[in-house]
PDB file of N, CA, C and O in Angstrom, chain B, residues numbered from 101:
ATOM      1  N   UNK B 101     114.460  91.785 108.405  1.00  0.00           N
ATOM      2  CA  UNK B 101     114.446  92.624 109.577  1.00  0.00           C
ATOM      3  C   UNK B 101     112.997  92.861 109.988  1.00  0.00           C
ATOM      4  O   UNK B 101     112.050  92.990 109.212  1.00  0.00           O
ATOM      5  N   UNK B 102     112.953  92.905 111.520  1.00  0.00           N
ATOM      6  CA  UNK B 102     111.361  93.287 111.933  1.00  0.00           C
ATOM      7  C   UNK B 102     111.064  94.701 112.091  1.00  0.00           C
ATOM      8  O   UNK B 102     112.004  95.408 111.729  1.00  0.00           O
ATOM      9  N   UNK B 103     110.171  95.256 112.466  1.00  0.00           N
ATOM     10  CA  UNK B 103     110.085  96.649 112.989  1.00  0.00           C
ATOM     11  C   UNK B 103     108.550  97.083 113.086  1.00  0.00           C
ATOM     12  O   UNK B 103     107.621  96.648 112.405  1.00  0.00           O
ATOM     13  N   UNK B 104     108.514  97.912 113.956  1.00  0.00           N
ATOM     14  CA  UNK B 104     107.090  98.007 114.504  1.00  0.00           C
ATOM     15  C   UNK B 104     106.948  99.684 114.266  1.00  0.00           C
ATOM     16  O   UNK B 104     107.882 100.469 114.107  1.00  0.00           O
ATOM     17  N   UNK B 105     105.569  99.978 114.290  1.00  0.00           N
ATOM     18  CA  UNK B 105     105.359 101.257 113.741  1.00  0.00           C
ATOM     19  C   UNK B 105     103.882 101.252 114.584  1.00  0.00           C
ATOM     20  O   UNK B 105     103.082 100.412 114.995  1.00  0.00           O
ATOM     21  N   UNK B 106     104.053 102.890 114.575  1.00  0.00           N
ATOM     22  CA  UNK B 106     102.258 103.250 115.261  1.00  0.00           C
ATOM     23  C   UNK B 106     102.224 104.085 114.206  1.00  0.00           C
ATOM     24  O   UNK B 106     103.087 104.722 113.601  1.00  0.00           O
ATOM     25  N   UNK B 107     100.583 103.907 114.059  1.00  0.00           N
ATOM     26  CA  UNK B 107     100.111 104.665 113.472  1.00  0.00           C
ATOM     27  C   UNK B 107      98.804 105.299 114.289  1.00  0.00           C
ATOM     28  O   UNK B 107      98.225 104.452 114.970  1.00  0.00           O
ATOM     29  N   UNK B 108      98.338 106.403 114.333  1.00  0.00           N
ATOM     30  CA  UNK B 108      97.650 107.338 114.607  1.00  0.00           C
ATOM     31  C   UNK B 108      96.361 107.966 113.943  1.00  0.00           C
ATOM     32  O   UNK B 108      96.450 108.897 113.143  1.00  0.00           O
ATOM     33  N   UNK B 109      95.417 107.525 114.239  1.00  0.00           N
ATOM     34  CA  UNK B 109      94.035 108.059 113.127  1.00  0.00           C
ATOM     35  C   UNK B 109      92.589 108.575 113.885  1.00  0.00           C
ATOM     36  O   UNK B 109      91.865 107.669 114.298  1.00  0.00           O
ATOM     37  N   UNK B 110      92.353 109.302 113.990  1.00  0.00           N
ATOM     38  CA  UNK B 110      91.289 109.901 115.156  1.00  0.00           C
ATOM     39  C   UNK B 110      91.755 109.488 116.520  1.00  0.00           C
ATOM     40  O   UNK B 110      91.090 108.656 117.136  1.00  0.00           O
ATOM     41  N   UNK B 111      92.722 109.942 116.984  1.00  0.00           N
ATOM     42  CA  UNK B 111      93.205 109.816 118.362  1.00  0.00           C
ATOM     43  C   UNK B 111      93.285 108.285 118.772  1.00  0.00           C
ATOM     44  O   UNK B 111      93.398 107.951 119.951  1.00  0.00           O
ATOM     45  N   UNK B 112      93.209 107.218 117.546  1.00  0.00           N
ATOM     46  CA  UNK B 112      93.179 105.766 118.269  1.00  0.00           C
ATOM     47  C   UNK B 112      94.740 105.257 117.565  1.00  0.00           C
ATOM     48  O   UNK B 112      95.048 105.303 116.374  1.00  0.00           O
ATOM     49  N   UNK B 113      95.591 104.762 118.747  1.00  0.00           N
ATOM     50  CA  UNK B 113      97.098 104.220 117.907  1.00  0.00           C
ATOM     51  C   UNK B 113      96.883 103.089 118.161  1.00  0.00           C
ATOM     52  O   UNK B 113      96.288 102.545 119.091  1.00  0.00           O
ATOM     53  N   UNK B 114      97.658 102.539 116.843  1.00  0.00           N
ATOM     54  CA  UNK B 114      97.964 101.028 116.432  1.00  0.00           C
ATOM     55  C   UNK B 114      99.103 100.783 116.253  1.00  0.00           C
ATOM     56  O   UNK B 114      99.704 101.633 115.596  1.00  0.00           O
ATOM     57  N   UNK B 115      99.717  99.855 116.615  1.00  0.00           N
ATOM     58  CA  UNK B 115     100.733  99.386 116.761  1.00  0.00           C
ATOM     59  C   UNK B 115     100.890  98.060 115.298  1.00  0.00           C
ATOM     60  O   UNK B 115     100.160  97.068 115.304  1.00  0.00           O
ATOM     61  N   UNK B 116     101.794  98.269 114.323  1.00  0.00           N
ATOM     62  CA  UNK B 116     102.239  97.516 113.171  1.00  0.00           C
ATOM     63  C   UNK B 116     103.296  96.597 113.298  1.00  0.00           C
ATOM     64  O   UNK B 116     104.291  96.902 113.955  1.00  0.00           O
ATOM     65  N   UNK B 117     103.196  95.583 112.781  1.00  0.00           N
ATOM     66  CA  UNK B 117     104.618  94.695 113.185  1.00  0.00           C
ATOM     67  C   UNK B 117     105.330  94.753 111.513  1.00  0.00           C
ATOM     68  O   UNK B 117     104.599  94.079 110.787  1.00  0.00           O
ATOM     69  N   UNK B 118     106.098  95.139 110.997  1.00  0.00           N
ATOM     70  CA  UNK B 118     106.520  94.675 109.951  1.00  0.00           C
ATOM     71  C   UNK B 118     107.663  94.159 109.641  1.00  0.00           C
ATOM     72  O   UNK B 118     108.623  94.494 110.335  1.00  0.00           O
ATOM     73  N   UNK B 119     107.834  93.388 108.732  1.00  0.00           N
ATOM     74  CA  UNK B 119     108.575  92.346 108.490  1.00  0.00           C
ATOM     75  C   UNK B 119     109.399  92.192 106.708  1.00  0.00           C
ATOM     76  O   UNK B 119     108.790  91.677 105.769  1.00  0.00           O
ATOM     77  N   UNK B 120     110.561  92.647 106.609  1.00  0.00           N
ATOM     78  CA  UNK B 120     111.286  92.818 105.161  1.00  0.00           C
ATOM     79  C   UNK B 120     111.324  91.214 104.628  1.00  0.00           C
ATOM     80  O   UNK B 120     111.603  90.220 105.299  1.00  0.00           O
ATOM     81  N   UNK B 121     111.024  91.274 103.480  1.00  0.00           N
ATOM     82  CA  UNK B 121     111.676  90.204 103.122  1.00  0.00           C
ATOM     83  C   UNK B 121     111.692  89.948 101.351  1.00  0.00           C
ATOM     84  O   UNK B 121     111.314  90.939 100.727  1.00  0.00           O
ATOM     85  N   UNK B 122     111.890  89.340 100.926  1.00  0.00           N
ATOM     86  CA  UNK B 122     111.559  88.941  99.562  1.00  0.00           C
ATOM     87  C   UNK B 122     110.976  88.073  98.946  1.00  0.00           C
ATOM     88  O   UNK B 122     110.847  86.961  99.458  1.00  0.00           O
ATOM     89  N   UNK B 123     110.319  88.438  97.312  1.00  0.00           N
ATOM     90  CA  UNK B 123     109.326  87.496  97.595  1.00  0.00           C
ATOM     91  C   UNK B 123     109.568  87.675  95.659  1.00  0.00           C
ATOM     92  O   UNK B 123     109.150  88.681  95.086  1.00  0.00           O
ATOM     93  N   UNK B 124     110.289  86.530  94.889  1.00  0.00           N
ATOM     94  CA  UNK B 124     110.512  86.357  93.712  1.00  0.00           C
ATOM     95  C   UNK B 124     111.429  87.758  93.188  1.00  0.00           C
ATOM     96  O   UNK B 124     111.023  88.443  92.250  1.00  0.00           O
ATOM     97  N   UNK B 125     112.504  88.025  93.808  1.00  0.00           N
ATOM     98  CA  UNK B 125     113.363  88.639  93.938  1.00  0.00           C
ATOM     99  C   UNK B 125     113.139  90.318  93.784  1.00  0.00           C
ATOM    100  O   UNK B 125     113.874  91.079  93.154  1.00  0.00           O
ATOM    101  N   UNK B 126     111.901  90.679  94.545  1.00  0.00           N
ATOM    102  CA  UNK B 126     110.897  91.604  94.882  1.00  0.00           C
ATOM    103  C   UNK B 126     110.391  92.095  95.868  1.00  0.00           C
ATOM    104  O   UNK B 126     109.322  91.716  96.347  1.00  0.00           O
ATOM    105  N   UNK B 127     111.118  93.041  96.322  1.00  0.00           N
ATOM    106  CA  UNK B 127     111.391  93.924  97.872  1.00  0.00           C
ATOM    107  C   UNK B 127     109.996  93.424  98.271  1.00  0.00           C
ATOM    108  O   UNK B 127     109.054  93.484  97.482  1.00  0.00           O
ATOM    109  N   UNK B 128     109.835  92.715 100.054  1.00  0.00           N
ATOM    110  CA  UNK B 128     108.102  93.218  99.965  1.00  0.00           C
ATOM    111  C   UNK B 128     108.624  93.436 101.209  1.00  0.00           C
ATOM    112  O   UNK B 128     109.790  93.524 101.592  1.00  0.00           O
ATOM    113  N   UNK B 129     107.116  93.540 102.030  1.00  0.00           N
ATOM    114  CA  UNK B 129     107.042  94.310 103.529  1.00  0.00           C
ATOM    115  C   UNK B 129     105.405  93.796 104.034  1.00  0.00           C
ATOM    116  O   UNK B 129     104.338  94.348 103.768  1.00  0.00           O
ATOM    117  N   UNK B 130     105.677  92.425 104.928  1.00  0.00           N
ATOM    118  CA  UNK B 130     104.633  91.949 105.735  1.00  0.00           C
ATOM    119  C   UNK B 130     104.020  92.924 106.598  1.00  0.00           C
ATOM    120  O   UNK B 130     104.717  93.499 107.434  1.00  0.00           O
ATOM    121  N   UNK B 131     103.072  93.116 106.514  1.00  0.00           N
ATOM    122  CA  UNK B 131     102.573  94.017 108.021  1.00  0.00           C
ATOM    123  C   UNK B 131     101.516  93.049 108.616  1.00  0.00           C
ATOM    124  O   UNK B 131     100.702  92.303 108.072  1.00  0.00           O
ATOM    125  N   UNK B 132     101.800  93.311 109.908  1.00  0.00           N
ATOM    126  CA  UNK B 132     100.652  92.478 111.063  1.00  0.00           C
ATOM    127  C   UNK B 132     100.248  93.337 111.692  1.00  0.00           C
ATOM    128  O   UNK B 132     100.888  94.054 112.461  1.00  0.00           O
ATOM    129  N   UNK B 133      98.921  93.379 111.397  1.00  0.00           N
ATOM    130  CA  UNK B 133      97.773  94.357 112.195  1.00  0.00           C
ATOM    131  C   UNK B 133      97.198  93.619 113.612  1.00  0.00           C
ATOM    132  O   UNK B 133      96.772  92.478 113.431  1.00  0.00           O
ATOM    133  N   UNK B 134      97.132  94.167 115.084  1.00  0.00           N
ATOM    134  CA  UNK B 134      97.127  93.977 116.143  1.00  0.00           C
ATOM    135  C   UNK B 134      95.752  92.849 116.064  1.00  0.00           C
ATOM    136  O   UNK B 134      95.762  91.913 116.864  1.00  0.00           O
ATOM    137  N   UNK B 135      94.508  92.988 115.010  1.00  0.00           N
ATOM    138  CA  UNK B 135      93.721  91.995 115.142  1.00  0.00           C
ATOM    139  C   UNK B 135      93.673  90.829 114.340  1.00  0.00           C
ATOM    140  O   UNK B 135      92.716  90.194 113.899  1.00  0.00           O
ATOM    141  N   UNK B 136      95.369  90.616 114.201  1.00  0.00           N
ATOM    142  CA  UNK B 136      95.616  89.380 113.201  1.00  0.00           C
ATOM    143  C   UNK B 136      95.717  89.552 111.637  1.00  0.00           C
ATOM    144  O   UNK B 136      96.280  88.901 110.757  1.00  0.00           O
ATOM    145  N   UNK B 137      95.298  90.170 111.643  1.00  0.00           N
ATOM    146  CA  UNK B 137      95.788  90.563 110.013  1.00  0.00           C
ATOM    147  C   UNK B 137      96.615  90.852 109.377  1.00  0.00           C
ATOM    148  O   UNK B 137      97.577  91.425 109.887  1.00  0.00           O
ATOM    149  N   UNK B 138      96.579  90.544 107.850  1.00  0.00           N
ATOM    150  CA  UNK B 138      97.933  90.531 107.475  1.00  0.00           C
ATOM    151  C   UNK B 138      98.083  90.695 106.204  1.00  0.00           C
ATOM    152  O   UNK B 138      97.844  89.713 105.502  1.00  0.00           O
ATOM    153  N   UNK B 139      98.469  91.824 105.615  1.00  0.00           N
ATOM    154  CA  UNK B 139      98.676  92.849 104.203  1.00  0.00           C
ATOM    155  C   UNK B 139     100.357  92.298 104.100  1.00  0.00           C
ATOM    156  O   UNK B 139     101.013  92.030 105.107  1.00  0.00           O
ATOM    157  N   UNK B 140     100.935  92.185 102.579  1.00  0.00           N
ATOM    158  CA  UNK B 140     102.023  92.260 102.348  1.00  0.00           C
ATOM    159  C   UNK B 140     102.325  93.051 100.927  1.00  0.00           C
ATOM    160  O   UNK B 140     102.270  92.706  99.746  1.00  0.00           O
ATOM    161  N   UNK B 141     102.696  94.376 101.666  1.00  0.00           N
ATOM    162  CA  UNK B 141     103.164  95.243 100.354  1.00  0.00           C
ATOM    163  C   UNK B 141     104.247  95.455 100.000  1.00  0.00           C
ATOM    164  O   UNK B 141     105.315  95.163 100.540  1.00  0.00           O
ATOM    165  N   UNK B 142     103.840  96.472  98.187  1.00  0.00           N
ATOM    166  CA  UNK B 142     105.484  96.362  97.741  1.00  0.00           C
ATOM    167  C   UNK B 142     105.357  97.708  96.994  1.00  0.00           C
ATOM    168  O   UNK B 142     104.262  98.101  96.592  1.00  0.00           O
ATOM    169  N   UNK B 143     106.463  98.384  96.823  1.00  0.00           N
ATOM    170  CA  UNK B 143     107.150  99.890  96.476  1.00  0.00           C
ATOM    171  C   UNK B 143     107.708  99.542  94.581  1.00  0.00           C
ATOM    172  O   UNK B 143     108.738  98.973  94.219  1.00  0.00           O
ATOM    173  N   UNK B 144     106.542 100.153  93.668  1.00  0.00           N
ATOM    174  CA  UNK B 144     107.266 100.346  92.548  1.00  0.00           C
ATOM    175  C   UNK B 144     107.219 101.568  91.901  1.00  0.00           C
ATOM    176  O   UNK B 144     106.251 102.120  91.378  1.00  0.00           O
ATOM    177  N   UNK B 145     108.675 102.026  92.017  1.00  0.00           N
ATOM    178  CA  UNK B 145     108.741 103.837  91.453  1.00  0.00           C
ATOM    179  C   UNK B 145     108.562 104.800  92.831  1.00  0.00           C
ATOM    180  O   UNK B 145     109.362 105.042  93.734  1.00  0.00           O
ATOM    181  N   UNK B 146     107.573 105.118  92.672  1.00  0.00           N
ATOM    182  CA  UNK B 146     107.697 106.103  94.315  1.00  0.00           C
ATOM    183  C   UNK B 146     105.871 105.601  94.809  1.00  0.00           C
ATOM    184  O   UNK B 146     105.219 106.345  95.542  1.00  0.00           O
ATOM    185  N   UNK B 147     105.298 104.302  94.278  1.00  0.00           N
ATOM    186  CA  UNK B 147     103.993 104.364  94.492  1.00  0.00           C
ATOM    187  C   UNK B 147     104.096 102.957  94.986  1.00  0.00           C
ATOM    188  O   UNK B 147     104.521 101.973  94.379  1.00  0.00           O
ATOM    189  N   UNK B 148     103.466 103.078  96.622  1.00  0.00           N
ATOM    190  CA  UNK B 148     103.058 101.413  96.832  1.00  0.00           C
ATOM    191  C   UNK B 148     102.087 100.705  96.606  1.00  0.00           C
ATOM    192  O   UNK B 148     101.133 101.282  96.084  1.00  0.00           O
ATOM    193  N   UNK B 149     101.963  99.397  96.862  1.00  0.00           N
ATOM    194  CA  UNK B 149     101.087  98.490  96.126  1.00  0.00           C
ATOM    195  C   UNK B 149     100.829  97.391  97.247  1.00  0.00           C
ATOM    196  O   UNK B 149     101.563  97.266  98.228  1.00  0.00           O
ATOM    197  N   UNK B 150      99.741  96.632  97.004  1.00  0.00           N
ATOM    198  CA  UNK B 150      99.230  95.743  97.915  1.00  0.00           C
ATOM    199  C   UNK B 150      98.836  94.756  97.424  1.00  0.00           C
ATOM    200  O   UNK B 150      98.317  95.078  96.355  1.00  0.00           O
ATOM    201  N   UNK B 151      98.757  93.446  97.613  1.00  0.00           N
ATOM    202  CA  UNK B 151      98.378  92.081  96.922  1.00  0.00           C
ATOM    203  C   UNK B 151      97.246  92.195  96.763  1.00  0.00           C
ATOM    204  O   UNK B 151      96.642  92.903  97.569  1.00  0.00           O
ATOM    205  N   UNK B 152      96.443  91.497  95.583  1.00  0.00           N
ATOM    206  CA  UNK B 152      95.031  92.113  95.396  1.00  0.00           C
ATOM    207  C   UNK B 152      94.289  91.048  96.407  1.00  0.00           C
ATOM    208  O   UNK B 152      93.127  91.335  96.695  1.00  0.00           O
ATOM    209  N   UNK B 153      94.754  90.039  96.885  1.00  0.00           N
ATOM    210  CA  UNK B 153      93.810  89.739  98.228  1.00  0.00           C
ATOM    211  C   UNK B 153      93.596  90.565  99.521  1.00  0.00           C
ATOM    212  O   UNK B 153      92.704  90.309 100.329  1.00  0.00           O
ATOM    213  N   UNK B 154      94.429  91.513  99.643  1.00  0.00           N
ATOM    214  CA  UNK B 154      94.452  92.403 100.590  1.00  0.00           C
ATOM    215  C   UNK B 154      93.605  93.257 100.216  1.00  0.00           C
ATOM    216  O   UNK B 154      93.289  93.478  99.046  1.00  0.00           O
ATOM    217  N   UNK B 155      93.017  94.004 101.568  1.00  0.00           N
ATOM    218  CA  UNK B 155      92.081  95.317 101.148  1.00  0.00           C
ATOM    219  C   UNK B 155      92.016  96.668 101.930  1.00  0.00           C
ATOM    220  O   UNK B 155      91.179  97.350 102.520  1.00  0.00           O
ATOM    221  N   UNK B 156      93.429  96.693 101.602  1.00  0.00           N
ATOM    222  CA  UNK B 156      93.495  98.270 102.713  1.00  0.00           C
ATOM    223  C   UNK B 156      93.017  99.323 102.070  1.00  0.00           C
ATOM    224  O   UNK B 156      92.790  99.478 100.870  1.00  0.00           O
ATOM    225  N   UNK B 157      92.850 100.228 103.221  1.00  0.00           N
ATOM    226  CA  UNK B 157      92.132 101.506 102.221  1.00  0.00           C
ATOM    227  C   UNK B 157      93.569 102.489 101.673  1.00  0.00           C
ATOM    228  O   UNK B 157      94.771 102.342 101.898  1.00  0.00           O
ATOM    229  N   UNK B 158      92.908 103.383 100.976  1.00  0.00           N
ATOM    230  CA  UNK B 158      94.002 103.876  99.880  1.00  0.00           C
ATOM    231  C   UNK B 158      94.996 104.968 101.217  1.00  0.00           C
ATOM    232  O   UNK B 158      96.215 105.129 101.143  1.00  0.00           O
ATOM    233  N   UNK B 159      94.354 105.410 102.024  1.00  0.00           N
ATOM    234  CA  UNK B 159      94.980 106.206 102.769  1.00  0.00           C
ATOM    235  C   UNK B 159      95.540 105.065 103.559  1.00  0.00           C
ATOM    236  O   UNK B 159      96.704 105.105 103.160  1.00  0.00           O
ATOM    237  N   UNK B 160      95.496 104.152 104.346  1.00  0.00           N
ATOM    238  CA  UNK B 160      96.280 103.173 104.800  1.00  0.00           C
ATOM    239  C   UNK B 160      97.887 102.590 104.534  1.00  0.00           C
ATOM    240  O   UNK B 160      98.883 102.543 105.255  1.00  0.00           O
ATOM    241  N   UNK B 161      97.519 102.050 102.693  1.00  0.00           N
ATOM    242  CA  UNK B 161      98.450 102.126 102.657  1.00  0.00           C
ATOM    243  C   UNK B 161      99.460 103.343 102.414  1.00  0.00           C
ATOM    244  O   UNK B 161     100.577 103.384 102.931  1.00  0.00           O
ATOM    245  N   UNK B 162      99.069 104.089 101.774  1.00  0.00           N
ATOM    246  CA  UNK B 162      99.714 105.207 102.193  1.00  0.00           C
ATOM    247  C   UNK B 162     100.605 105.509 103.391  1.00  0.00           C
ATOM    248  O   UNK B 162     101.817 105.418 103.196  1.00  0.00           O
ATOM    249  N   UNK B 163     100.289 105.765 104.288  1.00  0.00           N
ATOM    250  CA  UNK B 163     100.646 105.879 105.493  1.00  0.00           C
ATOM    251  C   UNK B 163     101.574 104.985 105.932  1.00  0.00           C
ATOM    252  O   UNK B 163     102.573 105.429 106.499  1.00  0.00           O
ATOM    253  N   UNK B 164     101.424 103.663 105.762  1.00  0.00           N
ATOM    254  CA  UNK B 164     102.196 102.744 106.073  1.00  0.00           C
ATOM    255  C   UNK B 164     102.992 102.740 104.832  1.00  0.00           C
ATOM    256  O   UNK B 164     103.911 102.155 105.405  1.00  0.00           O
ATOM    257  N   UNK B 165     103.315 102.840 103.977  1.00  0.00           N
ATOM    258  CA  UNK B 165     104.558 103.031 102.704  1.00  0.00           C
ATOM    259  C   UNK B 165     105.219 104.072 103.314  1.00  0.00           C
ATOM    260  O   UNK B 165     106.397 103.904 103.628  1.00  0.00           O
ATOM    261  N   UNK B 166     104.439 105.552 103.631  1.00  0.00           N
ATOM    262  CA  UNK B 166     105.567 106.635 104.184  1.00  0.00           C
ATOM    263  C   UNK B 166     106.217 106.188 105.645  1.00  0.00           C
ATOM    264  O   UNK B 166     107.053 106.943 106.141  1.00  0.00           O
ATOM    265  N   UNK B 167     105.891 105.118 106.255  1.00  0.00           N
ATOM    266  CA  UNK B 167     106.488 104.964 107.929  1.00  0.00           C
ATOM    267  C   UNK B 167     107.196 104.118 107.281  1.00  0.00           C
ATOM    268  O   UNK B 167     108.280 104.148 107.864  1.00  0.00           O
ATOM    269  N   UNK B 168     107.275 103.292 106.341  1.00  0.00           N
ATOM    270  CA  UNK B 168     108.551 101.973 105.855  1.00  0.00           C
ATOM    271  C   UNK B 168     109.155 102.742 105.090  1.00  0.00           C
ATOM    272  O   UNK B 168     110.302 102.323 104.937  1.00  0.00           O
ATOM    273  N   UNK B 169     108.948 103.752 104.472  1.00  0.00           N
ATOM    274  CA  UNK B 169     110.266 104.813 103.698  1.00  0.00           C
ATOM    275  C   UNK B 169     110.911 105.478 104.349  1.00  0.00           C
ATOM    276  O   UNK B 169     111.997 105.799 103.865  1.00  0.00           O
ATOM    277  N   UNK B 170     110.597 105.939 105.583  1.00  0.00           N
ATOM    278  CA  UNK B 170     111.352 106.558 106.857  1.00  0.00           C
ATOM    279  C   UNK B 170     112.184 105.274 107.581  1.00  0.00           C
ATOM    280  O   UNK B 170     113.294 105.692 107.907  1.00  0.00           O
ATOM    281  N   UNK B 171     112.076 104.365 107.810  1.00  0.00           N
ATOM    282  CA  UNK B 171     112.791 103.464 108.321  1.00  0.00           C
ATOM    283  C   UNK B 171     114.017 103.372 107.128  1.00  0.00           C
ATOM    284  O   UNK B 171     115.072 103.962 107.361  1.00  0.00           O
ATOM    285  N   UNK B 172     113.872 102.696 105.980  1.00  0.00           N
ATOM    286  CA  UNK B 172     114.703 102.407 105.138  1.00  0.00           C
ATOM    287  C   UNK B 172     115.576 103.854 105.247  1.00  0.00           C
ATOM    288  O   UNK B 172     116.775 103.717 105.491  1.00  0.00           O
ATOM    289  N   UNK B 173     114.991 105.415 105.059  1.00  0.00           N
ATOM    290  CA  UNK B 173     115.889 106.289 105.074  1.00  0.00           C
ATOM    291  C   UNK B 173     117.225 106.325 106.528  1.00  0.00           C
ATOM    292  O   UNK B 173     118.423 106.605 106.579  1.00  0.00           O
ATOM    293  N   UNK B 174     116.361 105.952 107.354  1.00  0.00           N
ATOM    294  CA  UNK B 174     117.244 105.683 108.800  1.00  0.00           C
ATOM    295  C   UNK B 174     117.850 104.954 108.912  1.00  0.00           C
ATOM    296  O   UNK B 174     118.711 105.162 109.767  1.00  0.00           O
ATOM    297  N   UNK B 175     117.911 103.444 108.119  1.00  0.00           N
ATOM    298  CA  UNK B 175     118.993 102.520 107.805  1.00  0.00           C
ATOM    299  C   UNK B 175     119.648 102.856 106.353  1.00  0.00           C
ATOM    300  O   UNK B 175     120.352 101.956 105.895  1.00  0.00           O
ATOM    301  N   UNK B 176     119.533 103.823 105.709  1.00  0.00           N
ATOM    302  CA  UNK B 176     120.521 104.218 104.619  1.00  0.00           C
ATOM    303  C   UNK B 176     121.850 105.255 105.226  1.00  0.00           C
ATOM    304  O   UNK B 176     123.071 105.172 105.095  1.00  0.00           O
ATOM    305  N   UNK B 177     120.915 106.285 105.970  1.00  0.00           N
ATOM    306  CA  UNK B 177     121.526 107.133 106.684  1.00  0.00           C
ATOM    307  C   UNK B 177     123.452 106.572 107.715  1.00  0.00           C
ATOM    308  O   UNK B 177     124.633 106.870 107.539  1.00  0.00           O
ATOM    309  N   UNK B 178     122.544 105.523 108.883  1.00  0.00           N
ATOM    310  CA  UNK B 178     123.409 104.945 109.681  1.00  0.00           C
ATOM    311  C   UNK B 178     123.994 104.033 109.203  1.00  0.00           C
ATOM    312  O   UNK B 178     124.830 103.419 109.867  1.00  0.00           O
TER     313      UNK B 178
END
């Protein structure tokens, strides 16, 4: 499934593309950042994680784990 997310950080929004999928039978979650970039994280326990070629900052991913835990709650919900 796709899904797009803004995020909000000193009054500048960004727009996220993300993308579910699996990856060695291991929930992950592509994100595409508007200047091409491209993080693919993953949720173990209640703490997310990022491929160590990726280099988001710690509040980043953050933020983006709590906007993909709100989605998943909205497709558990409905």
């Amino acid at each position: 499934m796709s899904y797009e997310i803004v995020l909000s950080r000193n009054g500048c929004k960004q727009v996220l593309q993300i993308i579910a999928d699996t990856f060695k039978n291991l929930k992950v979650w592509k994100v595409s950042f508007q200047d091409g970039k491209e993080a693919v994280l993953f949720k173990c326990g209640t703490e997310w994680f990022q491929r160590n070629e990726d280099s988001l900052d710690r509040w980043l991913l953050k933020e983006i784990g709590q906007n993909i835990d709100h989605i998943n709650i909205g497709i558990t919900l409905s």
